[in-house]
ZAMARGU-4260 file (C-alpha; in steps of 0.2 Angstrom, whole numbers, plus 5000, padded with zeros to 4 digits):
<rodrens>
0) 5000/5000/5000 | 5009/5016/4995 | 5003/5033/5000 | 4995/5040/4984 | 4982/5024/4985
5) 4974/5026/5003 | 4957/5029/5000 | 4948/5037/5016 | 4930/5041/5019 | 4927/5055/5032
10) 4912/5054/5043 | 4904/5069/5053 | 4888/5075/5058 | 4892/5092/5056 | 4904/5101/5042
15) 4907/5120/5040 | 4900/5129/5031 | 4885/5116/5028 | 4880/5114/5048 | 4889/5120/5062
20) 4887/5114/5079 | 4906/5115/5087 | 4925/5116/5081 | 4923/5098/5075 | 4913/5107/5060
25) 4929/5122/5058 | 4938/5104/5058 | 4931/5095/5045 | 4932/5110/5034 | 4951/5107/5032
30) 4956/5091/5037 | 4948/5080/5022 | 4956/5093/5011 | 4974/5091/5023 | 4974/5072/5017
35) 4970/5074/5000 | 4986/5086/4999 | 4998/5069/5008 | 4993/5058/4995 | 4975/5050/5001
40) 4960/5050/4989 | 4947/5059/5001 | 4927/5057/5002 | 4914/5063/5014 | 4901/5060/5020
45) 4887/5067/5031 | 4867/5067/5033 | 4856/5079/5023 | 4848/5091/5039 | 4834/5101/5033
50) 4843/5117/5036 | 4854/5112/5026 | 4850/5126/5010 | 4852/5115/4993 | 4852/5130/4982
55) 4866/5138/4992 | 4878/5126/4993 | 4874/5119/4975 | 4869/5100/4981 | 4862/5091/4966
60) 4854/5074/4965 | 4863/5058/4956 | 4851/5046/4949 | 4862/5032/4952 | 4861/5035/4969
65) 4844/5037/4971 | 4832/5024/4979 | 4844/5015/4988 | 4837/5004/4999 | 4844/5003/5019
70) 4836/4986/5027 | 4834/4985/5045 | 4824/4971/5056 | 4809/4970/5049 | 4809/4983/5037
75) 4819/4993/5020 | 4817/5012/5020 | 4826/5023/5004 | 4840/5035/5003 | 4843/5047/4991
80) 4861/5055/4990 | 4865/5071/4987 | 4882/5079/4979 | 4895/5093/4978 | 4910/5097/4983
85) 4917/5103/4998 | 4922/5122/4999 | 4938/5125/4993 | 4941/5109/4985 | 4935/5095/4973
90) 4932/5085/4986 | 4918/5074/4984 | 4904/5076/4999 | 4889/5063/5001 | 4873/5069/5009
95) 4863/5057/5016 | 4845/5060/5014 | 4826/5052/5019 | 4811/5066/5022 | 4805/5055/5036
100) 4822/5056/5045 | 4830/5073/5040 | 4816/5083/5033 | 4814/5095/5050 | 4825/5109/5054
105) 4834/5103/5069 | 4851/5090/5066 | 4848/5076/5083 | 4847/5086/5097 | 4838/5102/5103
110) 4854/5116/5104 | 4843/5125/5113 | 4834/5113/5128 | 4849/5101/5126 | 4838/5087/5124
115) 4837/5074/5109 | 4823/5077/5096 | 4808/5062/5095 | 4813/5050/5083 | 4834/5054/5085
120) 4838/5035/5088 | 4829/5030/5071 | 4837/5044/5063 | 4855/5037/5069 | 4853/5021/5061
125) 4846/5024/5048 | 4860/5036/5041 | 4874/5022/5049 | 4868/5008/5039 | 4864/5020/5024
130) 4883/5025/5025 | 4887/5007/5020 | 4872/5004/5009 | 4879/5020/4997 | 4897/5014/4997
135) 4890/4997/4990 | 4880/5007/4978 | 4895/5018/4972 | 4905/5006/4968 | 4920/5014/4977
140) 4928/5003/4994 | 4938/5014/5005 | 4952/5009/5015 | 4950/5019/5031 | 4931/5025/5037
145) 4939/5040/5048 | 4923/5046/5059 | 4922/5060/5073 | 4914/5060/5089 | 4898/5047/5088
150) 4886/5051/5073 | 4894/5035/5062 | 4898/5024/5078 | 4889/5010/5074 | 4900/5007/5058
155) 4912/4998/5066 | 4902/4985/5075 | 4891/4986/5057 | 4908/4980/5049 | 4911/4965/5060
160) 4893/4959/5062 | 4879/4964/5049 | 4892/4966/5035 | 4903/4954/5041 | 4902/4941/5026
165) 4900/4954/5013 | 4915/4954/5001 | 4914/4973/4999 | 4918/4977/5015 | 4933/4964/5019
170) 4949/4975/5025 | 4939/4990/5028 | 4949/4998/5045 | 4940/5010/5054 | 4947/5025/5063
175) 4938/5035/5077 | 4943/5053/5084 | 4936/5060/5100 | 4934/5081/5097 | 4921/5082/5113
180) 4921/5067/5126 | 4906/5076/5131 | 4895/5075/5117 | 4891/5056/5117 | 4873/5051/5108
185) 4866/5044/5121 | 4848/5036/5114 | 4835/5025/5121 | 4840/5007/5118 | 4821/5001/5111
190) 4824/5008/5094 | 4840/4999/5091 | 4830/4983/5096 | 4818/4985/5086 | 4827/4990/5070
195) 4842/4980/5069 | 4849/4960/5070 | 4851/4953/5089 | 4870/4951/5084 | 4872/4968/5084
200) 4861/4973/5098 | 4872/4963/5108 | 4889/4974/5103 | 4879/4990/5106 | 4887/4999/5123
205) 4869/4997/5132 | 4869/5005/5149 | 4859/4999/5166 | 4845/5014/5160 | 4841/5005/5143
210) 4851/5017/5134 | 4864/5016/5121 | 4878/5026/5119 | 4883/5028/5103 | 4901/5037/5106
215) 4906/5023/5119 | 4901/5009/5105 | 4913/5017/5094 | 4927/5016/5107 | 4925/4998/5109
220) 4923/4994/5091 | 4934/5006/5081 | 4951/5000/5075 | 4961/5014/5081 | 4957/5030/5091
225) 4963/5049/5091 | 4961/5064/5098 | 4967/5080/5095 | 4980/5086/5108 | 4992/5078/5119
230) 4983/5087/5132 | 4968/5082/5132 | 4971/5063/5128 | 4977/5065/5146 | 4961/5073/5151
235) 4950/5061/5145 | 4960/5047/5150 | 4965/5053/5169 | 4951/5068/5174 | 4936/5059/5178
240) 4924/5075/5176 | 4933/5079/5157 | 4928/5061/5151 | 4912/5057/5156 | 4914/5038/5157
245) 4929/5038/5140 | 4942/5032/5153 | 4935/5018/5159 | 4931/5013/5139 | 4950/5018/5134
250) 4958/5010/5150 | 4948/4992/5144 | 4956/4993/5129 | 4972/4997/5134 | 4974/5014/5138
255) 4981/5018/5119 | 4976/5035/5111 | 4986/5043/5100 | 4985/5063/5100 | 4988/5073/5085
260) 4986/5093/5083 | 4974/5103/5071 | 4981/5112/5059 | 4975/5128/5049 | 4969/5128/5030
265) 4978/5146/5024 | 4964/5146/5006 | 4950/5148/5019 | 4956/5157/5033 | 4965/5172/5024
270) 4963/5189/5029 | 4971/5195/5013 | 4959/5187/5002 | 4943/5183/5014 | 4927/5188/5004
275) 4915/5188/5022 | 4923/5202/5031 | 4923/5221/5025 | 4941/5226/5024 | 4955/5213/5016
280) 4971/5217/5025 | 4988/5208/5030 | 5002/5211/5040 | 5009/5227/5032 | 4991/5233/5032
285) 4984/5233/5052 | 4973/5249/5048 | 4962/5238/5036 | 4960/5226/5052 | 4956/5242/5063
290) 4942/5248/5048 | 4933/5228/5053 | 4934/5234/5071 | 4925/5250/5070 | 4913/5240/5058
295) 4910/5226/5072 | 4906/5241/5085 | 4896/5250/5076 | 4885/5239/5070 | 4884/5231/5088
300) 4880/5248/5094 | 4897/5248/5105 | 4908/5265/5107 | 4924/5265/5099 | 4940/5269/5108
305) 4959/5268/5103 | 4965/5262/5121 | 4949/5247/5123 | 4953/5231/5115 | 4938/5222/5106
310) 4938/5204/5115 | 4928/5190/5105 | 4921/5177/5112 | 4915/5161/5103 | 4906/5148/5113
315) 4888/5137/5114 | 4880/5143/5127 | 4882/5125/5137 | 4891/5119/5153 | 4906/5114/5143
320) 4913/5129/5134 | 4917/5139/5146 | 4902/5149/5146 | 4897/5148/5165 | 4915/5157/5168
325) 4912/5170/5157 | 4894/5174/5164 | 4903/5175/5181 | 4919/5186/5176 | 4910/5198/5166
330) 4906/5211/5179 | 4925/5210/5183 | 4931/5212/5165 | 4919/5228/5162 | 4925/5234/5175
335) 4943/5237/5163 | 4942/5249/5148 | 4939/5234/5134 | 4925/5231/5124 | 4917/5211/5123
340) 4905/5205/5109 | 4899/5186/5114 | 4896/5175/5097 | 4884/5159/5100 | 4871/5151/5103
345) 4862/5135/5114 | 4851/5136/5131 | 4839/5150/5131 | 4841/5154/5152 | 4861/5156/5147
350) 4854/5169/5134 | 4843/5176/5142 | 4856/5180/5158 | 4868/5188/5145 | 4853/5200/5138
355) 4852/5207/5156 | 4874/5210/5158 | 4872/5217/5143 | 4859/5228/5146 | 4869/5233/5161
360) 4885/5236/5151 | 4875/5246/5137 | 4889/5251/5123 | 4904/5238/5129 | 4894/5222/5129
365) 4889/5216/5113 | 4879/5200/5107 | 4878/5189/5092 | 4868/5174/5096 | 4863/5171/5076
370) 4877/5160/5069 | 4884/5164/5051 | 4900/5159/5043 | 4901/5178/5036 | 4899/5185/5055
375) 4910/5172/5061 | 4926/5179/5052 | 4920/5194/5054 | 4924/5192/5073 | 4941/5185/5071
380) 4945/5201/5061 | 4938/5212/5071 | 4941/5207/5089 | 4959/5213/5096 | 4959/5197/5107
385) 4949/5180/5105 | 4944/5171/5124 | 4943/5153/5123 | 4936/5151/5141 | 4932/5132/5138
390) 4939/5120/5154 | 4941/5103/5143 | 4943/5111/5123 | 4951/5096/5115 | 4963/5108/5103
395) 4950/5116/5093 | 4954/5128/5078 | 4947/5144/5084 | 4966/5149/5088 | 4973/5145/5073
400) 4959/5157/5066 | 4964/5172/5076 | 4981/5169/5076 | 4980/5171/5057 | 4965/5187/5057
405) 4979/5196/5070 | 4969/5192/5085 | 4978/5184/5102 | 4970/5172/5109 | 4968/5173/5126
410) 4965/5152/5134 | 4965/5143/5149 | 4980/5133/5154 | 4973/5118/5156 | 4963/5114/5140
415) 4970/5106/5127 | 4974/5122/5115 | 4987/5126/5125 | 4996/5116/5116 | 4997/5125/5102
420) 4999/5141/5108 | 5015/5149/5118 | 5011/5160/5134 | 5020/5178/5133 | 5032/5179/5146
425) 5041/5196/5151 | 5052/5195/5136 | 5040/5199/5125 | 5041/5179/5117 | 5024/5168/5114
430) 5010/5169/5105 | 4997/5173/5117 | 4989/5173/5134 | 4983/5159/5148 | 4976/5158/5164
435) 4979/5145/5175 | 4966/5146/5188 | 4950/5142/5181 | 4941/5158/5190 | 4933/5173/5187
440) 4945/5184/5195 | 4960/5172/5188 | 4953/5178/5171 | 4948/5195/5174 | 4967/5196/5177
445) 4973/5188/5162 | 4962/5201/5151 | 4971/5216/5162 | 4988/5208/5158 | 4983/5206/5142
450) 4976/5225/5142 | 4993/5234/5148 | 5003/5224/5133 | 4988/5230/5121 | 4993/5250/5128
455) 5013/5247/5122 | 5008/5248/5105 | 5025/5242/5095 | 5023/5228/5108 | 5007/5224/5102
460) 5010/5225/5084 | 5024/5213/5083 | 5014/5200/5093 | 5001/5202/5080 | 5010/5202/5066
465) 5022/5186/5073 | 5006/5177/5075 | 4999/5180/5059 | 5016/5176/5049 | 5016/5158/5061
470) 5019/5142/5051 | 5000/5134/5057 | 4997/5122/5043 | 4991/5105/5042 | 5007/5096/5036
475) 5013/5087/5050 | 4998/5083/5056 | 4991/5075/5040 | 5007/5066/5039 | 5004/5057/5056
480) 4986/5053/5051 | 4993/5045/5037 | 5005/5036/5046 | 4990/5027/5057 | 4981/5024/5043
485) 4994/5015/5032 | 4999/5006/5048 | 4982/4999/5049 | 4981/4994/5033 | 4997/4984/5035
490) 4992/4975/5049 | 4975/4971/5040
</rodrens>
């Protein structure tokens, strides 16, 4: 197996600019496209959500892979597939598709109560066994099914008991890796009884509430897991409250995980060429980044001054980003001449407590709680510094993104971003900021810190201008992919 003839198909429930839910979205933007670039044929796949806007994103129907048919127990249902390519590439992108399943508005869970949607379990198998089902009908056999966080874990254990005797499938290897330990897809256990053979129900990770959990089922069926930081493989093999129960799994299979960093894609996050914000700039032109600021304010209705850093914040309004921390700090940090525009979305009381700080803080708060790729890079242009407040981030992208839009992130010490950023010490060395204590006032600190090297302005500009002209691509990450991938293969 050489490395031009490792044919991958990449797995997500969510892809920017199609759907996006977290960072693993920002990070199936890139990384298929990464791959592609080290010498792996590339193919994606996803479902076909409702919100998803056909028109827009040019999806076209292929008779051939219409009316396939996905059998489960007692029954067949169809799938149609749609096509293009994703952004920024030629890369072929499958959407799954049945009205039934995927015709409403919503992807599996409720973003905004938390809980999963009636019918969410159907929905899951359906598009797992339908991932198969439209391989068989294409024609094309991958080598490696890479898939993230639990919306295809059932393909494994598919693999070794439903499609176990089918020829098509033989040597297939199946990769899983883990973005949020927290995000699981936990479902009731009845469907999957009802819907597919005993032989699998009995592989499925069922637990004492008659629940499966879709992400732990992957882990123990999955030929080889990842995660994306060094960092955070310790977290969510060690730190009981940043697994959730992924320790336990990892530890009875050995304890093995192998960590591998983002990387950043420079065609789609380019300041010099980016079509979403107002004003293209670069390094040798910062006063083009300061015209997005003033833009950002204004349109926020927030007043403008030379000395107050815009801080961005991007986060879902859940108990796992960090959000919480930011609620509580951000009494303290208006207390500092700064402004802070918050970009996200999720639980409606979380939303609703934000309205009143911001209400409070009239003309340095502001809020975007309406999600848009265009308004999304308009923040990392705009914003002075970005704050990544989440406790267990597993390395995200979101720094790469600010890094390259002159923007310092400002993170917390213990997440697994860290790794990819260096803390600024007294000699004016590093790439950005971090607190260590996860607190309010430990924040609130790190923002004033942050603020009196904001003031020395040559300071500032070489920070900003360093972090923009960092080497951030995917290279050596792509490489240690494929060094799993052909290692799996060989062992095959």
């Amino acid at each position: 197996m050489t490395r031009s003839t490792c044919k991958v198909l990449y797995v997500s429930g969510e892809i920017s600019p199609f759907v996006r839910v977290s960072s693993l979205a920002d990070f199936m933007a890139s990384f298929p496209q990464a791959m592609e670039d080290e010498g792996c044929e590339a193919r994606i796949m996803m479902p076909k959500y409702g919100v998803i806007n056909d028109r827009k994103f040019r999806l076209h129907d292929v008779l051939r892979l219409s009316d396939i048919k996905v059998p489960m127990k007692d029954k067949a249902d169809l799938l149609h597939v749609k096509v293009t390519a994703l952004p920024s590439s030629k890369i072929q992108t499958y959407f799954l598709y049945n009205e039934k399943y995927f015709k409403r508005n919503g992807l599996f869970k409720d973003m905004v109560q938390g809980d999963d949607f009636k019918g969410s379990a159907e929905r899951v198998i359906f598009f797992n066994l339908g991932i198969l089902e439209t391989l068989q009908r294409l024609g094309w056999k991958p080598d490696i099914i890479h898939f993230h966080d639990w919306y295809a874990s059932l393909v494994p254990l598919l693999l070794k008991t439903v499609y176990a005797d089918n020829e098509f499938f033989s040597g297939i290897r199946t990769v899983l890796t883990v973005h949020n330990a927290h995000s699981q897809g936990v479902f009731p256990l009845k469907p999957f009884e009802k819907l597919l053979p005993e032989i699998m129900v009995e592989g499925l990770h069922a637990g004492d509430d008659d629940t499966v959990n879709m992400l732990f089922t992957g882990l123990e069926h999955a030929d080889s897991i990842t995660t994306t930081s060094g960092r955070y493989a310790d977290l969510i093999s060690n730190d009981t409250e940043a697994a959730c129960g992924v320790d336990k799994i990892l530890a009875s299979r050995g304890g093995h995980l192998d960590s591998i960093a983002n990387g950043l894609d420079n065609k789609q996050w380019n300041p010099s060429s980016d079509k979403l914000i107002k004003k293209k700039f670069d390094a040798d032109r910062l006063d083009e980044k300061l015209e997005n600021k003033k833009y950002l304010l204004e349109e926020l209705k927030l007043s403008f001054d030379s000395d107050a850093p815009l801080v961005g914040i991007v986060a879902n309004f859940d108990r796992f980003q960090g959000i919480g921390l930011v609620q509580d700090s951000l009494d303290k940090l208006m207390q500092l001449d700064i402004r802070v525009v918050i970009f996200g979305s999720g639980n409606k009381d979380i939303q609703k407590k934000l309205q009143e700080l911001a209400l409070k803080h009239e003309g340095k708060l502001g809020l975007i709680f309406e999600f848009s790729d265009a308004l999304y890079h308009q923040v990392m242009a705009s914003a002075d510094m970005l704050l990544m407040p989440g406790k267990f981030e597993s390395c995200g992208m979101m720094q790469f993104f600010a890094m390259r839009y002159g923007t310092v992130p400002v993170i917390y010490a213990g997440s697994g971003s860290a790794e990819t950023i260096e803390e600024i010490d007294s000699e004016n060395d590093g790439s950005g900021f971090a607190f260590h204590n996860y607190s309010p006032e430990a924040l609130a600190k790190k923002i004033e810190e942050a603020l009196s090297v904001y003031r020395d302005k040559d300071r500032w500009v070489k920070l900003v201008t360093d972090n923009m002209e960092r080497e951030m691509a995917w290279k050596e990450s792509a490489e240690m992919y494929n060094h799993i991938y052909l290692g799996l293969l060989e062992r095959a």
